[in-house]
N, C-alpha and C positions, 0 to 999 in steps of 0.2 A: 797323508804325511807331507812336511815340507821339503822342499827340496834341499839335499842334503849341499851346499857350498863351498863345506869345509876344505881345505885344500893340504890337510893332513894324509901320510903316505903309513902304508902299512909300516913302515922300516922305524917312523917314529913311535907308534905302539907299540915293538916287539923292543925296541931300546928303552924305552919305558918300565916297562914290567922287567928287562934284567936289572934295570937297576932299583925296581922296589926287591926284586927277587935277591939280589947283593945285600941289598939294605938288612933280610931280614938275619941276615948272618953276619953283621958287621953290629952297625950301631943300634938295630932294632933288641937284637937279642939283647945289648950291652944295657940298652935301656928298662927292656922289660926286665932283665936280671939283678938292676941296680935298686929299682921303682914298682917292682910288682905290676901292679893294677893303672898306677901312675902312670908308671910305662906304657903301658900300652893305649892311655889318654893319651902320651907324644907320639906314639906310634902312630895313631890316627890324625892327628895335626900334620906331622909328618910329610903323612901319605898327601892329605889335602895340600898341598904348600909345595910337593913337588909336583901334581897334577897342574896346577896351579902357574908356576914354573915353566913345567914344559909348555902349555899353552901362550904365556909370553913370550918365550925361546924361540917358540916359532909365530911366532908372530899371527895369533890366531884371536879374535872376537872371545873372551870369557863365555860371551851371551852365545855363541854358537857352537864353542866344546863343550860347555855345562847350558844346554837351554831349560829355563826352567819359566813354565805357565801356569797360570788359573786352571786348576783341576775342575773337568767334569765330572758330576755326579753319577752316569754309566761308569764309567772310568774307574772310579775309585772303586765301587761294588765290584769291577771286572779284577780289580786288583786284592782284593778279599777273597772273590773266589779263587781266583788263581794262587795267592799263598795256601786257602784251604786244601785244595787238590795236592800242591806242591807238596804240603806237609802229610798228607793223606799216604803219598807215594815216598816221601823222606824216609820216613818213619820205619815201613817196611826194610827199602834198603839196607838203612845202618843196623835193622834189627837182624837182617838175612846174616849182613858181616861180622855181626856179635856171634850168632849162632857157632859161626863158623873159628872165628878168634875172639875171643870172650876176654880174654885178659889184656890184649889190645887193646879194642875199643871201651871195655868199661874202665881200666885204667885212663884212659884217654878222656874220658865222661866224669872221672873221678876228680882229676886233677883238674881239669879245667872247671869245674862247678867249686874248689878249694880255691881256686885263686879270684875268681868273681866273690865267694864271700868275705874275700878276705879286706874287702870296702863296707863303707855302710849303703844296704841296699838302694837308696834313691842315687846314689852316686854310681852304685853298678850298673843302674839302669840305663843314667847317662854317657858311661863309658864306652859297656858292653853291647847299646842300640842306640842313642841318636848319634853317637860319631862317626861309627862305622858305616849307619847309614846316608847321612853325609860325605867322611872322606875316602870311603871304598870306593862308593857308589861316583866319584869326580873323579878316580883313576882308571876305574873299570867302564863304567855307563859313561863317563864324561872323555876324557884323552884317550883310550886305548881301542873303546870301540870307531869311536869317530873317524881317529887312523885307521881303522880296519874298512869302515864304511866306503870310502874312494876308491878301493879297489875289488873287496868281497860283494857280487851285488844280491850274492844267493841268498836269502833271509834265514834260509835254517844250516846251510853252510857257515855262515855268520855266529847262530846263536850255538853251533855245537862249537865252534872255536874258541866265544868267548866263555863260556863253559868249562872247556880244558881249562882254559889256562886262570878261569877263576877257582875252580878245583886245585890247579900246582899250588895257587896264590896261597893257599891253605897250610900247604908245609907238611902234610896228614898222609900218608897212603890209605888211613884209614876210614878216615872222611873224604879222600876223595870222591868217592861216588855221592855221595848227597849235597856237597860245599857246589859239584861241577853241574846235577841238575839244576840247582837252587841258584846258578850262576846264567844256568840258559835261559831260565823262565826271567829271570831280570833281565836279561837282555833282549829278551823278544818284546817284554814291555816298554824298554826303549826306543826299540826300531822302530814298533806298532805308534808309539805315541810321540816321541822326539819332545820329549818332557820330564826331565829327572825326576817330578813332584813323585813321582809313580813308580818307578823304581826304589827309590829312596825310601818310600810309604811301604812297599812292601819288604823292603827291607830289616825297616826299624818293627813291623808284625813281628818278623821271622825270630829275631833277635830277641824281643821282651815277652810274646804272649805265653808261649811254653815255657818260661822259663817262672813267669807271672802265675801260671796254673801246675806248675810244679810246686811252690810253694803252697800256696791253697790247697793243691791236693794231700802236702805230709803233713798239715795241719801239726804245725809246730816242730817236728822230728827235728831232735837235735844232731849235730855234725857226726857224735860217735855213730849212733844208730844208722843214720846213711853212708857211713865210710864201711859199717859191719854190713851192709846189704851190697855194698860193691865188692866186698871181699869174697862174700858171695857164689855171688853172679861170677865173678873171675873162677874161681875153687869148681865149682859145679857145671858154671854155664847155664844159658840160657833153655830150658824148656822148649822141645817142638812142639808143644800145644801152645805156648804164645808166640813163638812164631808164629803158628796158624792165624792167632786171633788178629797179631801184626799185620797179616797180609790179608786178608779177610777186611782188612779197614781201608786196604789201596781201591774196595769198589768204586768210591764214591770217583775215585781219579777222571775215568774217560767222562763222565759228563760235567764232571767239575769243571775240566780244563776248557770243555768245548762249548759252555754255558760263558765261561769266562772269557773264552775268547769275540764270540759273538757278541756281546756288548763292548768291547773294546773296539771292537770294528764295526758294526753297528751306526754310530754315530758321523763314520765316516762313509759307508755303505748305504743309506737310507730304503735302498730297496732291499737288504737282505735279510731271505727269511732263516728262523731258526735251523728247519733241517731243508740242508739242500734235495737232498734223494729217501726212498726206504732204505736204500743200501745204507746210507750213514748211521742209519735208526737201527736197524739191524747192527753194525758194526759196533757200537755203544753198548747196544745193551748184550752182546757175546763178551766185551771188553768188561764188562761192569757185574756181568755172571762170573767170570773165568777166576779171579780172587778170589769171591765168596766159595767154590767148590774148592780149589786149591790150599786156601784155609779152615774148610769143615774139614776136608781128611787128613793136613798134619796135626790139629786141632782133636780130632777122632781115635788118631793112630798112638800120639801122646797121652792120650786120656784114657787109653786100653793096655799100652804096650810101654810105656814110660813107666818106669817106678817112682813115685813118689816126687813125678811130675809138680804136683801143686800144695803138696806138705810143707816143703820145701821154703816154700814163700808163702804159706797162709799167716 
């Protein structure tokens, strides 16, 4: 990593973020209420332009709050893997919080999948992922972490801070828990690389491919028929035998992440091998067993003791 020069102070990123955090209850909401979808294109202009902003305010290098380089080809596979894992462990999450508040979170899934179509899909795509991956990713990876950097030097002290507070950034109590993992894994790919291409890259993934193979996979289903399967899910609730299967899919997690990581570092490490110890080899694969068990018996237990578990939704 390069050495960080920046001469940014914590006190400038925690003043930053309340005022994207005012923003989203003053003029943001004004705008997403006025403009839909539109809205929330200026929303993300916005954000860029204030990020943007404060780095001249303070009198700082663009090229050293936002540094952005020629990606490596490890790099970017570490950043593949690492969204995959991410979403691997995502997925579970939000599904544990549905389980638990179901009309919450699919209301929440309902409504915001209704205001993305509410564009034509090439233009959703530009809205809903390369902006955000851009002007999120200049307030949070570019101004807020940088101020945090000159004085946090602990790297995972770092990446759970910026985490919280890209979780608040969310607005959600309900998505907090997957907006704030999905906020640390960017951010470690920050620190690790001091290269926005990379965060930003895994950002604009996170944004478009699920949302890309949700389409493909309703092969057509029109708005009524998805609004009647969230009313659903709300009415009923989520099935513990797909919770099972949900968490059952978090295996891939411990080696996803530590595959991904090892190439990330890797290139800067030259001597490092993939497993340091048996201990770590053993630690994985107890980490990478512990879901698949945990998910065959809610999985099992809804499949014997649930009624009408998967009629339901066949």
């Amino acid at each position: 990593m390069e050495k960080n020069n920046c001469t940014l102070k914590p006190w400038h990123g925690i003043v930053m973020f309340l005022v994207v955090m005012a923003s989203f209850y003053t003029i943001i909401a004004w705008m997403q209420g006025k403009w839909g979808m539109y809205g929330l294109a200026l929303t993300e202009l916005y954000l860029l332009l204030l990020s943007i902003a404060g780095a001249k305010l303070c009198r700082q290098p663009l090229s050293l709050v936002f540094p952005v380089k020629k990606p490596e080809g490890k790099k970017l596979l570490a950043v593949a893997l690492f969204w995959i894992a991410s979403y691997a462990l995502v997925i579970p999450l939000t599904m544990l919080v549905a389980y638990f508040y179901p009309e919450q979170m699919f209301s929440v899934s309902g409504n915001l999948n209704a205001f993305i179509a509410s564009v034509p899909p090439l233009l959703a795509l530009v809205i809903s992922s390369v902006l955000p991956a851009v002007c999120e990713e200049a307030v949070h990876r570019g101004f807020i972490l940088k101020s945090m950097q000159g004085r946090w030097k602990n790297i995972w002290a770092l990446t759970i801070l910026m985490g919280i507070l890209f979780g608040l950034f969310h607005g959600s109590i309900w998505r907090f828990l997957p907006t704030a993992l999905l906020g640390g894994v960017l951010s470690y790919l920050m620190i690790r690389t001091e290269n926005m291409i990379y965060p930003a890259l895994f950002h604009f993934i996170n944004n478009s491919v699920p949302s890309l193979l949700s389409g493909l996979l309703s092969g057509g289903t029109d708005t009524a028929q998805t609004g009647a399967a969230t009313e659903q899910l709300i009415e009923q609730g989520l099935p513990i035998s797909f919770l099972g299967i949900y968490i059952a899919m978090a295996c891939i997690v411990p080696f996803g992440f530590y595959t991904a990581d090892y190439l990330l570092r890797k290139s800067e490490e030259k001597e490092r091998t993939y497993l340091s110890s048996n201990k770590m080899l053993v630690l994985l694969v107890v980490l990478t067993i512990l879901p698949v068990m945990i998910g065959m018996i809610l999985f099992l237990y809804g499949f014997f003791f649930e009624s009408g578990a998967f009629s339901r939704f066949g």
